[in-house]
ZAMARGU-4260 file (C-alpha; in steps of 0.2 Angstrom, whole numbers, plus 5000, padded with zeros to 4 digits):
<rodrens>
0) 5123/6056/4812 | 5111/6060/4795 | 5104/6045/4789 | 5101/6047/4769 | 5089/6047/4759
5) 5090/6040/4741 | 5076/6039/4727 | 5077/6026/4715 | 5068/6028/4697 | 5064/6013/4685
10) 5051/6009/4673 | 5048/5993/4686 | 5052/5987/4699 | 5057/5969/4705 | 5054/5962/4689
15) 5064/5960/4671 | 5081/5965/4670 | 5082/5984/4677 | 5068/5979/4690 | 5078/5967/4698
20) 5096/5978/4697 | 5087/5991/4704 | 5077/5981/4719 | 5094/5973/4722 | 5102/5991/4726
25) 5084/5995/4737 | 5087/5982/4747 | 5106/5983/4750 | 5107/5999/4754 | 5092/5996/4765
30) 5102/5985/4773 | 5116/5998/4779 | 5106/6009/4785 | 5101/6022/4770 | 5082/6028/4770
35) 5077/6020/4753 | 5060/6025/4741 | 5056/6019/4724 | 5046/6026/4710 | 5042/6016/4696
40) 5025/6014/4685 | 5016/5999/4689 | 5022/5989/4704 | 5016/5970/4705 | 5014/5971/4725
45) 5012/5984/4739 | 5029/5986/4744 | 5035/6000/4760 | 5042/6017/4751 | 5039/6008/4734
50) 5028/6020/4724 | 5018/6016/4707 | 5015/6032/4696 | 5003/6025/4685 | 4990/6011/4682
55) 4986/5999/4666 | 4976/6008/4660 | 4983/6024/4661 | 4998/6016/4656 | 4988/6010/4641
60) 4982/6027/4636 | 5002/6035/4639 | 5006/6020/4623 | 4994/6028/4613 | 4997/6046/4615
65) 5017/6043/4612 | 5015/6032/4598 | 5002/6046/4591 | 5011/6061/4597 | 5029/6052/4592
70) 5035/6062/4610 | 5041/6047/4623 | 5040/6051/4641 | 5030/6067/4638 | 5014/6060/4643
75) 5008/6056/4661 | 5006/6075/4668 | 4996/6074/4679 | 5003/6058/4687 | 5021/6066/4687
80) 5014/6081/4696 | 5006/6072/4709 | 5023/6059/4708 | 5033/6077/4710 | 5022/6080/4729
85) 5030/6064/4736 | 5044/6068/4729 | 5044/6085/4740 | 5039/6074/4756 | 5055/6063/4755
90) 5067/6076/4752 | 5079/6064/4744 | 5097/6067/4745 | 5102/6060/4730 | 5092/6050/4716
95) 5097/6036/4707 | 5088/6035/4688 | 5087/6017/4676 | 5075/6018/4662 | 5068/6035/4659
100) 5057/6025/4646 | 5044/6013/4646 | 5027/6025/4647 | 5025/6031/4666 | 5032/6045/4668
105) 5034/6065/4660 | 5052/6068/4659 | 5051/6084/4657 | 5041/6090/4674 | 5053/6078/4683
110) 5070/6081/4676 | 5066/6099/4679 | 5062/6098/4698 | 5080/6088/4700 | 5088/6104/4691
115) 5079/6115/4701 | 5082/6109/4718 | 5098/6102/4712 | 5098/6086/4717 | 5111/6076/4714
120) 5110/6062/4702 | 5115/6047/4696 | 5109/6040/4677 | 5111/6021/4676 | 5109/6017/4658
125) 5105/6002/4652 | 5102/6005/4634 | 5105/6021/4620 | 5087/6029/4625 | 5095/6044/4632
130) 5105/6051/4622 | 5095/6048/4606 | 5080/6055/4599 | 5069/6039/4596 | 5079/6022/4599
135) 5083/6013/4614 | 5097/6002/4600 | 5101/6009/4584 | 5114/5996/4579 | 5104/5986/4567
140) 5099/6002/4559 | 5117/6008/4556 | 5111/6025/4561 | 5122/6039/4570 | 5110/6053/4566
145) 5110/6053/4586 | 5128/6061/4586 | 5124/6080/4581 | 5104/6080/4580 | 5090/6066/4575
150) 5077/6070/4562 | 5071/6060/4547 | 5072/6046/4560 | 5076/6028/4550 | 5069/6016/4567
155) 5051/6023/4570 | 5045/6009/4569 | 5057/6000/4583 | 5055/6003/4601 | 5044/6015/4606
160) 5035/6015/4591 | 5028/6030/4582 | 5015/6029/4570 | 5014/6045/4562 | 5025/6058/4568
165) 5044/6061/4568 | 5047/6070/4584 | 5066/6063/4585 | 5075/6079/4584 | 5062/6087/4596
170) 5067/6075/4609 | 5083/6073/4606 | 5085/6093/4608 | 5073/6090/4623 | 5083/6077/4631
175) 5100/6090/4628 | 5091/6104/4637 | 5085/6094/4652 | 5102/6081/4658 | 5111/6098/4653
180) 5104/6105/4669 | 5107/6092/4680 | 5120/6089/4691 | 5124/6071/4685 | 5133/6056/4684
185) 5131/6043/4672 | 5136/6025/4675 | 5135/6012/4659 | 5135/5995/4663 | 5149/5991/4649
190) 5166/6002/4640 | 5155/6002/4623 | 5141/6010/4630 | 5155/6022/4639 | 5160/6026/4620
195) 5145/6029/4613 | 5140/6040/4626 | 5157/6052/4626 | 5153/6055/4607 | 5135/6062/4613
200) 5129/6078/4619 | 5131/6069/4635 | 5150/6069/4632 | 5155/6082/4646 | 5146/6072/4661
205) 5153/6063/4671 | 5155/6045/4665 | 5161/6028/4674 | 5158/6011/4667 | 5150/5999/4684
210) 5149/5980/4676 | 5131/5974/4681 | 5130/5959/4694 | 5120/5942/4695 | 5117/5933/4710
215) 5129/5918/4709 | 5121/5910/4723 | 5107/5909/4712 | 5115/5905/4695 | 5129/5892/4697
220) 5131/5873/4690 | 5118/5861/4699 | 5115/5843/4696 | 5098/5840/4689 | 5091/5825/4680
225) 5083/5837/4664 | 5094/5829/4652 | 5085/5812/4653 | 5068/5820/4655 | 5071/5828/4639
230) 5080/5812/4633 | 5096/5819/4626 | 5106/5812/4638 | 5122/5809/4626 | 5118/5824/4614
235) 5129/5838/4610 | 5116/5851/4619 | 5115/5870/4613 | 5104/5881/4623 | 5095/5897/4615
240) 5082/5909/4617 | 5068/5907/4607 | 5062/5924/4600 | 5080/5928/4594 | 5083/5911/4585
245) 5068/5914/4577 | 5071/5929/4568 | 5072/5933/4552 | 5092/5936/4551 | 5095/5922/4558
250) 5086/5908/4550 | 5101/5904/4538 | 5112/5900/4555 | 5098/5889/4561 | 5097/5880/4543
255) 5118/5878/4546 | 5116/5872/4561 | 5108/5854/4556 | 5124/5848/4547 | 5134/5848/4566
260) 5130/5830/4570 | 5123/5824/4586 | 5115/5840/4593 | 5101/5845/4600 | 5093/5863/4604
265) 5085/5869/4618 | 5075/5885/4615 | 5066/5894/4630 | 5052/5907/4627 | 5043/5895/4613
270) 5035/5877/4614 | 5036/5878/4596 | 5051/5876/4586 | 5055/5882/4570 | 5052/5870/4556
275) 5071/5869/4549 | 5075/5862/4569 | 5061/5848/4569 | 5068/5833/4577 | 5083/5840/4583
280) 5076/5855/4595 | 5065/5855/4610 | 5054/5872/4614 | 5050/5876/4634 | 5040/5889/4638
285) 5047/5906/4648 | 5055/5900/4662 | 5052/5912/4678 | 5063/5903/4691 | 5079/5908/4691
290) 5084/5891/4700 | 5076/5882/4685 | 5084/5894/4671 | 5101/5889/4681 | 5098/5870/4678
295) 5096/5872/4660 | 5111/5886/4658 | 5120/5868/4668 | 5114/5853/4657 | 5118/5864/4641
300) 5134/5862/4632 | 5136/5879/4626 | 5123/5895/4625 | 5122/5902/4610 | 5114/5920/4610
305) 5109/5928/4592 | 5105/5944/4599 | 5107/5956/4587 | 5105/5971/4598 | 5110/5972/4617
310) 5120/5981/4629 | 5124/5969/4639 | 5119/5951/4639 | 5114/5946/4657 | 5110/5931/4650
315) 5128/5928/4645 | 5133/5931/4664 | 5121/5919/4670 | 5126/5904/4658 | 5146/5907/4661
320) 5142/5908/4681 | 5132/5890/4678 | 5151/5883/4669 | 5142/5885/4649 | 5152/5895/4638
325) 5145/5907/4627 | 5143/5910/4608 | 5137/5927/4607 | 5138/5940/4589 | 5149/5955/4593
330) 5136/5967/4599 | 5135/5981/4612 | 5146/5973/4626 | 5146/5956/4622 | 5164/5957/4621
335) 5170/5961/4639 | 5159/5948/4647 | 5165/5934/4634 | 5184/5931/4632 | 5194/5917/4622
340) 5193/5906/4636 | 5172/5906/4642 | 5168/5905/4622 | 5167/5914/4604 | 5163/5929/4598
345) 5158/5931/4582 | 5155/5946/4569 | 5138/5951/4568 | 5129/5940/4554 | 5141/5930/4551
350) 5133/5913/4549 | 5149/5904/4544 | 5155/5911/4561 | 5141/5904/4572 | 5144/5886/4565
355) 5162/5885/4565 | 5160/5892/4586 | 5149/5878/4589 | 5159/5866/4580 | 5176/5872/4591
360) 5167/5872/4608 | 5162/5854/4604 | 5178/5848/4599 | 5186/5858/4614 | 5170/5850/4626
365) 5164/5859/4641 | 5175/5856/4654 | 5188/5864/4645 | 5179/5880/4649 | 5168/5875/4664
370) 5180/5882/4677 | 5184/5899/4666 | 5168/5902/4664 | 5162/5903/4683 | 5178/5911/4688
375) 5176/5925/4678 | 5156/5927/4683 | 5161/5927/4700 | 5177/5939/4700 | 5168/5951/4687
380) 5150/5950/4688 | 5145/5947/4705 | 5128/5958/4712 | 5139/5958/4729 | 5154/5969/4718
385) 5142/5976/4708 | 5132/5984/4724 | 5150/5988/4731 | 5154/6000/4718 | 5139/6007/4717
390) 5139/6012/4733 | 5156/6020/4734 | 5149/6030/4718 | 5133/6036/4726 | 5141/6038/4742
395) 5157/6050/4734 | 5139/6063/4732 | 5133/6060/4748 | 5148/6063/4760
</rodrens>
């Protein structure tokens, strides 16, 4: 019996959001037999059939020559080329594609090869990048430029950056000519992506939406003593991120937010807080354990993410799957993760909205929604449900 081969592609590996999902899918289907190889940019540690197409400082000097050049992903030649040999050595039978972006790789040279040898593929997105000229998340800019052509691009100064030249209608006719080619499927990791896509020029693709997965024997309520060591032990306990709490959008919400009484606000990423929180917000630094990210998701009352940009929250996943319901703006899709019972959505800016959310959930307390929310992590969001469909997809091309 042929035992597969299948290629993975990510800008990194076992790391960050997409490292993980996509180490996740190395391993399990590692683990029923499938010959597995991964090629990202710079990998942390030496890993069997894990291949790194660049360096730091290569890396380095692709940032500068896109954020000159304004061209994403058409740097790195000569490491695609020699990428492109190994590529020819495993003989993969199908290839399965995350984040095109993130300065390691020429899309170009290696979407090309795929079309040439016609290798199946299978394009996970986990953002717009792909079907736009420029911008991984064009919500904030209110932009649909990305429907018939970019050009005269109103984000060059969002992610990836460009400091001089407009090349969005370049790569976006760039990006038409190559996944045109290919023989591909696209899986998005939410129905509003899905939408967004079938009004692109990727509209006549193939398209299923696959819900992305946690590991719920990682993030689930635990018992821990944090409150006391923080001493908030009878407070009314919010949990954030840091570096979106503290943006400029949102400093009316957190202004708001000090007439709710008996509260207190966690914020991770930051040991600062912002001025209008002193005395009733506590800053912890990035937290890299997931088993310590779980206990605060558990000690927290409610999570209250003020993204104003985002597919599809994992962080969201991870606090219901813990028993914290969410208060989430109405972006990307926040909406499928979050329903009436697990917590509030609330229309994009509406700072009146965030504070009357809070105010419900405190009224309603968390164990009206503890039980909601981690049945619905574990029946929709699970990594083991989320591999599973995965592989009946990937497999549909390989049998």
């Amino acid at each position: 019996m042929k035992k597969y081969k299948i290629l993975f592609i990510n800008s990194v590996f076992r790391e960050g959001s997409t490292g993980n999902i996509v180490a996740g899918l190395f391993d399990y289907f590692s683990d029923i037999n499938i010959e597995c190889y991964a090629i990202c940019g710079i990998k942390k540690k030496e890993e069997k059939n894990v291949i790194a197409t660049t360096t730091a400082l290569k890396q380095k000097c692709s940032i500068i020559g896109s954020r000159i050049s304004g061209k994403h992903a058409m740097q790195d030649v000569h490491n695609t080329k020699e990428i492109l040999k190994k590529i020819e050595e495993i003989d993969p039978d199908i290839v399965n594609i995350h984040n095109l972006h993130g300065f390691y790789i020429n899309i170009k040279l290696l979407l090309d090869y795929f079309a040439e040898k016609q290798i199946p593929v299978v394009l996970n997105m986990h953002d717009c990048w792909d079907f736009t000229g420029h911008c991984s998340h064009f919500e904030t800019l209110g932009c649909e430029k990305w429907i018939k052509g970019c050009g005269k691009c109103p984000g060059l100064k969002q992610y990836p950056k460009s400091y001089f030249l407009d090349k969005s209608r370049f790569n976006w006719n760039l990006k038409k000519e190559l996944f045109s080619k290919l023989n591909l499927e696209i899986v998005t990791p939410c129905i509003w992506l899905k939408k967004l896509v079938e009004r692109s020029f990727l509209r006549d693709k193939k398209i299923s939406v696959i819900y992305n997965g946690i590991d719920t024997k990682t993030f689930h309520y635990r018992n821990s003593n944090l409150r006391e060591s923080f001493g908030i032990e009878a407070k009314f306990v919010i949990l954030g991120l840091a570096s979106k709490w503290v943006k400029e959008e949102n400093i009316k919400v957190i202004k708001a937010i000090r007439d709710i009484e008996n509260i207190h606000v966690l914020l991770i990423g930051d040991t600062k807080v912002p001025e209008t929180l002193k005395g009733i917000a506590t800053g912890i630094s990035y937290v890299h354990s997931p088993k310590r990210m779980s206990e605060l998701y558990s000690i927290a009352d409610v999570f209250v993410n003020l993204s104003l940009a985002d597919t599809f929250p994992t962080v969201d996943i991870e606090s219901i799957a813990c028993g914290t319901p969410v208060i989430t703006y109405d972006i990307g899709g926040a909406k499928e993760i979050i329903d009436q019972t697990t917590g509030v959505v609330v229309k994009e800016g509406d700072v009146k909205g965030i504070v009357n959310a809070i105010k419900a959930v405190k009224n309603n307390g968390k164990d009206f929604y503890a039980e909601k929310c981690k049945k619905r992590a574990y029946e929709l969001f699970s990594n083991g449900l989320y591999r599973e469909n995965m592989k009946n997809l990937i497999f549909k091309h390989l049998i």
